[in-house]
N, C-alpha and C positions, 0 to 999 in steps of 0.2 A: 504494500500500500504506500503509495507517492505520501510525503509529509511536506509539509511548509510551517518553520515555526517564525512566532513573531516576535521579536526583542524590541525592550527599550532600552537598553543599555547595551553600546555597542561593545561592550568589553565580556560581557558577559556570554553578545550572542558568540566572539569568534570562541572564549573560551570552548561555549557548549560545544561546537561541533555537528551542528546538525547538519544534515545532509542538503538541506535549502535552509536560508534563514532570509527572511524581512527584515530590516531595521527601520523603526520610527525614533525621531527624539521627540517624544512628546511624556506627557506626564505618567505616572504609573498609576494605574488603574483604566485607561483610558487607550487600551490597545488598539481600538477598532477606531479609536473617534470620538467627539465628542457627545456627550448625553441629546438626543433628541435630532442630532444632525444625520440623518437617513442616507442623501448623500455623499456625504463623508464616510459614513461607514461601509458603504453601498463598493466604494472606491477602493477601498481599501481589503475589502474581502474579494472583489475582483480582482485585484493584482495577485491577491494568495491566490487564487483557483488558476491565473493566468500561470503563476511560475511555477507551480506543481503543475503543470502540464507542457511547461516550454523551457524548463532548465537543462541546460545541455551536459553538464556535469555534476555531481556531486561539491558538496565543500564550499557552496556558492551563500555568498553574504551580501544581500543587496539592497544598498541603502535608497530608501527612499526618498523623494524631495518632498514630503511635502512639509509645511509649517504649520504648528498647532495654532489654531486661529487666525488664521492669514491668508488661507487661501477658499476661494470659492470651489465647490465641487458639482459640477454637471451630471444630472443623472447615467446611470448608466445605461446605454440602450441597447447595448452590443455585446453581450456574455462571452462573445467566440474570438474576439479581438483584443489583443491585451492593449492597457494605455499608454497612454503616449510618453509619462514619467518611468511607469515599467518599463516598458521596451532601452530606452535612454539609459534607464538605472542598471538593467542588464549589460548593456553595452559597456557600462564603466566596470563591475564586477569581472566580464570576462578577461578584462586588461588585469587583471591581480592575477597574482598565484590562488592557489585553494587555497582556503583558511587566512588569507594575508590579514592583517591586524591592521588598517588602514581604517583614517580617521577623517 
């Protein structure tokens, strides 16, 4: 079974090791997003469903851009297409080694 885990703390996700990791720096408790923003979280569960299904290798750590309160998020209309921050945030991961500690 494909996993994708989500960290807020980027030290912690390279420690973990997992096989796909998400990074946000946003607050703890508040993985998905903020309380009541649909979209945001809508966003962000798409990009998990998007890299469990388009990571090319294991070991991969991929930080996301987004900013906690700062950014507007567009519904999602397209399940089958990853975003346009994923895709990007992919592209910078694949330039690391696996597991690289990069901040």
């Amino acid at each position: 079974m494909t996993t994708v885990c989500l960290g807020l703390v980027r030290e912690v996700a390279v420690a973990f090791r997992a096989p796909r990791m998400l990074y946000l720096h946003w607050p703890f408790g508040h993985a998905l997003g903020e309380p009541g923003n649909i979209a945001q979280q809508a966003t962000v569960l798409h990009d998990m469903l998007s890299l469990a299904a388009m990571a090319p290798r294991p070991g991969l750590i991929v930080d996301l851009p987004y900013r906690w309160r700062r950014e507007t998020y567009a519904a999602v209309t397209d399940w089958n297409t990853p975003s346009r921050a994923l895709a990007e945030a992919l592209d910078r991961a694949m330039e690391e080694p696996a597991g690289a500690a990069v901040g």
